[in-house]
N, C-alpha and C positions, 0 to 999 in steps of 0.2 A: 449311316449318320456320322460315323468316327470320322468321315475323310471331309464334313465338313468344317471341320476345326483343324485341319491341315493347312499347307500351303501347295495348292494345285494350280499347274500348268493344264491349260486345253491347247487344244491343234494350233492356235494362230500362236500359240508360246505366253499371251498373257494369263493373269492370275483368276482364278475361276471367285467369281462373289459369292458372296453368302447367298443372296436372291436367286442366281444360277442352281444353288443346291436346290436352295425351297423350292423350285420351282420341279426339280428331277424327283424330289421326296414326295411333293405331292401328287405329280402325274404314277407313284408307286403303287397309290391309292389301297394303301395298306389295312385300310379300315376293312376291305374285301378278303384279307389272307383266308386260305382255307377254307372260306363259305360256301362252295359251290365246286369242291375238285374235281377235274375229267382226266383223262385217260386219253393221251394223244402217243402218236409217233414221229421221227423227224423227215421229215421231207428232203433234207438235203446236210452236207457239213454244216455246221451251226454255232456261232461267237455265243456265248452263254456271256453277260454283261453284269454288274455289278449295280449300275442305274438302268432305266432305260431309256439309254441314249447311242449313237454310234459316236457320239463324241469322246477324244482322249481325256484322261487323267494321268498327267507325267508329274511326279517330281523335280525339282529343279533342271531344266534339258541344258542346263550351259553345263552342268558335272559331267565328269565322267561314270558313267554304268546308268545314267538317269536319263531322262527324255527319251526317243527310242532306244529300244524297240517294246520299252516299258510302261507299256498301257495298264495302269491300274484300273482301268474300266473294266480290262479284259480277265473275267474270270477265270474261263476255258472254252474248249473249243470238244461240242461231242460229234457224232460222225451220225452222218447217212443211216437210218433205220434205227436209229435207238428211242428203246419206248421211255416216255415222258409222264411225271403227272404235273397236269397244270393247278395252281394253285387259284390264280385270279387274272384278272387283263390290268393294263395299265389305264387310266382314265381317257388316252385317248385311245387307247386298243389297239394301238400300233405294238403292243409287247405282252408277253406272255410271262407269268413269271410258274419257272419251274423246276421241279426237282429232277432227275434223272439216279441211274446207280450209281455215279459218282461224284456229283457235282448239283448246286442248285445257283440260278438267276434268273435272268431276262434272257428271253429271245424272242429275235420278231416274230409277227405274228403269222409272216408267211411263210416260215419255218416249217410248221408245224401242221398237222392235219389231225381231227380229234377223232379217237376209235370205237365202233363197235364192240360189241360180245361176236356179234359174227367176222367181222373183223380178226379178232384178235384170236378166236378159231382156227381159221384162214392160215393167219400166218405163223402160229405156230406146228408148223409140220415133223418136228423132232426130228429132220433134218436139216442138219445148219453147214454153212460153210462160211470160208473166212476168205478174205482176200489176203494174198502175198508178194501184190506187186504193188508198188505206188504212185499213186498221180496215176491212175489210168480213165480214158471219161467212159461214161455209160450214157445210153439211147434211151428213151422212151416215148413217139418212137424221136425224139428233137433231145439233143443234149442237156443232161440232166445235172450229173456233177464231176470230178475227178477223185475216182475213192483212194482212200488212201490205206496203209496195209492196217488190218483186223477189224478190218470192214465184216458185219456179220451178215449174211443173206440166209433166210429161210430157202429150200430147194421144195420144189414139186415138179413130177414128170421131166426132169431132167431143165425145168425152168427155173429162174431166180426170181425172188419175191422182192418188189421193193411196194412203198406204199406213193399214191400219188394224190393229189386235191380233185374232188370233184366238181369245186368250183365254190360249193357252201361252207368251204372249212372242214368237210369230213371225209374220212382215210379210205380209199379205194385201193383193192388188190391190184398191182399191176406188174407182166411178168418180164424178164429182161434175160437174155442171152450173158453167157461171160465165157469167154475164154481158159483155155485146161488151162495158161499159166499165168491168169491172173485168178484164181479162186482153187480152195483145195478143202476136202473133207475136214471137219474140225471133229476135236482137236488135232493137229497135227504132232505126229511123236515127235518126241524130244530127242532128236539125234541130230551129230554132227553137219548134216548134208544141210536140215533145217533150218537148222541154229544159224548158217553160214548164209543159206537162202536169203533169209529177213537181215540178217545184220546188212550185206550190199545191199538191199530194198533204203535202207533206214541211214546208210553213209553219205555224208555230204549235201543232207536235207540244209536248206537253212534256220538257222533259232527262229524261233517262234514263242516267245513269251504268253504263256498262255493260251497255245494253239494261236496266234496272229498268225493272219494271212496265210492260214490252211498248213501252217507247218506245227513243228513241235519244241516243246522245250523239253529239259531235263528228265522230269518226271512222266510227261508224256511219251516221251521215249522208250523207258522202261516198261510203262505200262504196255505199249504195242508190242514189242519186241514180245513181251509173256501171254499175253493174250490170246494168237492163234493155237499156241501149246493147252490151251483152258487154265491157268494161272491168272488170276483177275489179282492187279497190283491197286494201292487207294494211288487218287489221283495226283497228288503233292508230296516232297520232296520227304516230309518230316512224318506223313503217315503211312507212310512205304518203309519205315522200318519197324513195324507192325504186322507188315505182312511175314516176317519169317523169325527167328534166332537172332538179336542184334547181341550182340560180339563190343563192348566198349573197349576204346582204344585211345580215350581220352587222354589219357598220365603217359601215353609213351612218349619215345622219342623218336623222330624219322627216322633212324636205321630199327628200332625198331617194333616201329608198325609196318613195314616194306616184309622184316622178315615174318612178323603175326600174320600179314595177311597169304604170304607165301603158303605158310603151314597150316591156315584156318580158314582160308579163300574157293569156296570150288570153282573153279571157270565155268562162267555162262550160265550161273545159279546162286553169287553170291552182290550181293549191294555193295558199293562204300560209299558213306554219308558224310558228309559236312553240312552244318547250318545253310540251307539254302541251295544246294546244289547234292544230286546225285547219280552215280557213276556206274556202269556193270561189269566187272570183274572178268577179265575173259582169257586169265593164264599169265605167263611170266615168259621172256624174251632177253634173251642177255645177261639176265639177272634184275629186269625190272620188271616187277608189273604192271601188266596196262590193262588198261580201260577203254571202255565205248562209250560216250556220253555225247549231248549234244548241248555246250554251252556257247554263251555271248564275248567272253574276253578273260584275257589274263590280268592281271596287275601288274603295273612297272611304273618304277620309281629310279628319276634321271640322278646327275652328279649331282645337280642342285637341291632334291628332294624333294621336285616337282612328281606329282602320282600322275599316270596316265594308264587306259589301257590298248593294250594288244588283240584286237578284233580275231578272234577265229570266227562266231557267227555261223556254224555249222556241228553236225555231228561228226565225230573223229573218234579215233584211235589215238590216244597218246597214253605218255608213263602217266603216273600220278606226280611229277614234279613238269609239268607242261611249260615249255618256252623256258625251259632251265638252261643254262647256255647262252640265251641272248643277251645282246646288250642290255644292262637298262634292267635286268630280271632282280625281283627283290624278293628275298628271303624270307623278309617278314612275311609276306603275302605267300610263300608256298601254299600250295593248294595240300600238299599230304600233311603239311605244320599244322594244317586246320581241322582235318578230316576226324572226326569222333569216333567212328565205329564201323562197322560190316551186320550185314542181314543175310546171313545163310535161309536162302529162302526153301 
């Protein structure tokens, strides 16, 4: 309801009407919530939506950091196999509106396949495994989807479980081959060779605002990276410091938060937070610490005090003062000037 008293861009870039909404609230068909909940799993990678519609919601797209790749429709994005409860359909039934372990929306209807008690038997086999490679496709036996890493697969008989449509909407066991180095025993220890495995899997993905277009953003990032180890992170930026010991760092000053987080930082188990964006900690080089994070852009502000940004649009490695150096780089906007705290997770 909040976004319909905003000012929202859709895809062709015009202003989305009031009628537009009423039109998305009522196909919500909200009157249905929770009268009839089932128990499904996902059929494939899956946009979790905000309405249900595959239409954008951008804020102003002529700004900078607005319009893409910032789809406010796009809540998130869950993977291949994750069990679901459905709440209700949307009035045309083209949408599902659901909860998952970390996230709740829309997803289509052909997402999703609704489970059995024998089903859900089936596939949990208390043997689980995880994928550690990225973007790789799977067969069944016609291409299915490209998983992406901490993909979880139930194992039997040295098979992989995925679930598939029988054609009525409901979950069939179907079994799939995978390869020794895309899939590995979960959880995976927590050691160097690991840690270093998934980080190149997870290098140079491009942003993804809310899982768009099957990649990841900031928070999604961290959560995959922890996930084959069994560390379950929440899904966004601000309740990931939550998951551990957060460390406030508000009142300092940039030399020193660089030297707190030097002496209070573990590599490759500690968070740093700023409103909006979060980073993971992975040691010190030179005398700076860096990070792994996957974000959209830096901030730069020319001679005239024109604001623009700096596209990175991928995950990377940089210090915590990123495009420090360039022309054009503005102080105000340091990223460490912003940064609030650390999560010893």
């Amino acid at each position: 309801q909040s976004y319909k008293y905003k000012k929202i861009y859709l895809e062709n870039h015009k202003l989305a009407a009031p009628e537009w909404f009423d039109k998305q609230i009522d196909n919500s068909n909200f009157d249905e919530y929770n009268t009839n909940p089932k128990k499904a799993i996902t059929l494939k990678n899956t946009n979790v939506r905000v309405l249900p519609t595959n239409s954008v919601m951008f804020y102003d797209p002529t700004q900078p950091g607005e319009g893409f790749p910032f789809d406010y429709n796009q809540n998130s994005l869950i993977k291949l196999n994750t069990p679901i409860m459905v709440s209700h359909l949307s009035k045309d039934r083209a949408w599902a509106y659901i909860e998952s372990s970390t996230v709740g929306g829309w997803i289509e209807i052909g997402s999703l396949a609704f489970v059995s008690d024998r089903f859900i038997n089936e596939f949990k086999t208390s043997d689980y495994y995880v994928s550690v490679k990225e973007k790789f496709p799977i067969y069944d036996p016609i291409f299915r989807e490209y998983v992406k890493v901490a993909t979880i697969f139930p194992r039997k008989n040295n098979k992989f479980i995925i679930a598939k449509n029988d054609g009525n909407q409901n979950a069939l066991i179907s079994f799939i081959d995978l390869q020794e180095d895309e899939i590995e025993a979960m959880p995976l220890a927590f050691n160097t060779n690991n840690r270093i495995k998934l980080i190149n899997q997870l290098l140079d993905e491009p942003y993804g605002w809310g899982g768009l277009l099957n990649n990841r953003d900031c928070s999604s990032f961290t959560q995959d990276f922890f996930a084959p180890f069994g560390k379950y992170l929440h899904r966004n930026s601000k309740a990931q410091i939550s998951n551990g010991k957060f460390l406030d760092m508000s009142k300092l000053s940039i030399a020193e938060k660089k030297a707190f987080i030097k002496e209070n930082g573990v590599p490759f188990s500690t968070l740093v937070y700023l409103k909006g964006h979060i980073m993971l900690y992975i040691g010190v080089k030179d005398n700076e610490p860096l990070v792994v994070h996957n974000m959209w852009s830096v901030r730069l502000k020319d001679e005239s005090g024109r604001k623009y940004r700096h596209i990175i649009g991928k995950s990377s490695i940089t210090t915590l003062e990123p495009a420090k150096g360039m022309k054009d780089y503005d102080e105000d906007n340091n990223i460490l000037g912003r940064v609030t705290g650390i999560v010893v997770l």
